[in-house]
N, C-alpha and C positions, 0 to 999 in steps of 0.2 A: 227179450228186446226191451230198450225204456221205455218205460210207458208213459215216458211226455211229449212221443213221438206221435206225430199227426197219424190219420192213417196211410194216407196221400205220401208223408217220410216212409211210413214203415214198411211202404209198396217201393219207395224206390231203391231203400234199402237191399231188400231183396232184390230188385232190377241189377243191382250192382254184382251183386254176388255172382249173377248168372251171364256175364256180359265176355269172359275170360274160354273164351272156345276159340283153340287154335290148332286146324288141322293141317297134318305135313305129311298124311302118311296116300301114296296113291292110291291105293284104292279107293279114296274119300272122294276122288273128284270123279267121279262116275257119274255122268246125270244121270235121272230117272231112276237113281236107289228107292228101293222102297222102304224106310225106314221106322223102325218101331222105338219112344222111348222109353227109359226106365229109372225113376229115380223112387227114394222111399225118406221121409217127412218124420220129423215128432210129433206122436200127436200128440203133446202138451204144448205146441206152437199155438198161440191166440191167434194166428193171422193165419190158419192150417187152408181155410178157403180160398185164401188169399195165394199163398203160396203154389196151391194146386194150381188156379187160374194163372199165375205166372210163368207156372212152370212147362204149363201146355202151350200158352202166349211164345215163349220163350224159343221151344222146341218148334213149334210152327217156322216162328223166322229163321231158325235155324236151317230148316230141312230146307225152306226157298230159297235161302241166299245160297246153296249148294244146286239148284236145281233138283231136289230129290221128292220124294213124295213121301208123305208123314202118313202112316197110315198106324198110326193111334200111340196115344202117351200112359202109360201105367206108372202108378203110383201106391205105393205101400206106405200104410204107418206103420211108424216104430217096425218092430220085432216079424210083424208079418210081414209072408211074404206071397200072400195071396195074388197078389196083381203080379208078381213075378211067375207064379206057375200057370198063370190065364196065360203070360206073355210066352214061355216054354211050351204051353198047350200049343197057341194062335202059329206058332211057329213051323209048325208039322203042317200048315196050310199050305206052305209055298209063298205067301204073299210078302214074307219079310226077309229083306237079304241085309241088313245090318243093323242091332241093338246099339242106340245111342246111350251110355250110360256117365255120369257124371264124374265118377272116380270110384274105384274099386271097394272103397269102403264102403259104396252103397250097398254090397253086394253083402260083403264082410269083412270083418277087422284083421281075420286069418285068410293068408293068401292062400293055403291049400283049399278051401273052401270054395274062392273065389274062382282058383283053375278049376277045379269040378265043374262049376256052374256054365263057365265060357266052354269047355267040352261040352257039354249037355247042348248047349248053342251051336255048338261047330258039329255036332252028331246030326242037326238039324236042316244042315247048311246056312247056318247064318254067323257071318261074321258079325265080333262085339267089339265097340271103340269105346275106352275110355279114357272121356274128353281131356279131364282135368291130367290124368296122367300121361295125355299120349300114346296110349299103349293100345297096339290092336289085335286081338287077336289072343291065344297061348299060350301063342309061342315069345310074343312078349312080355307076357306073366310069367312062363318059365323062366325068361332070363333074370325078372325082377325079385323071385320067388330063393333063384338060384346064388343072388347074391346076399340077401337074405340070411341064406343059409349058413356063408361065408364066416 
């Protein structure tokens, strides 16, 4: 980021970033989802505090303006994917029926990767949406995975 940015700029900078959530798919409009999120940060990011705090900020008014209920935001740095397997653990609970995640690269850069992972999710019963890409679910990583292939 430049760093002749206020910090007050470099909070809304980020704000901006995170403002681009558009859900068309129905099962989204479900009240009362119980929702868990997932995103994963540099942590060579100076504003990584920052970022977290927004990111949960963020995902809170997400889940209300859906009517749905947030019931916790995981976050990984870099490479780990520790908050990812608390989140795969927490999951076996019952208490979460859809993984909001931001775009599949959070996940990983190879889409086969990525399907593993949303199985691993969907073995759990919990659907995964991700935002940036629209995509919910597998079976719409299969399609994206499949033309990919093409």
């Amino acid at each position: 980021m430049d760093e002749a940015l206020t910090p007050e700029e470099r909070k809304q900078k980020i704000r901006e970033r995170y403002k681009k959530a558009v859900t068309s798919q129905p099962c989204l409009d479900i009240e009362g989802r119980r929702v868990a999120a997932y995103r994963r940060i540099s942590p060579q990011s100076i504003e990584q505090a920052t970022a977290c705090e927004l990111i949960v900020q963020y995902y809170q008014n997400y889940a209300r303006s859906h009517n749905w209920i947030l019931k916790g935001a995981y976050v990984d740095e870099g490479q780990d994917h520790t908050a990812l397997d608390k989140l795969l653990d927490d999951c076996w609970s019952g208490e979460i029926d859809l993984v909001i995640i931001k775009s599949t690269s959070y996940i990983s850069r190879d889409m086969n990767i990525v399907l593993e992972i949303v199985r691993e999710f969907e073995a759990r019963s919990v659907r995964v949406y991700f935002e940036a890409d629209n995509i919910l679910g597998s079976s719409g990583l299969g399609r994206v995975n499949s033309t990919f292939a093409e």
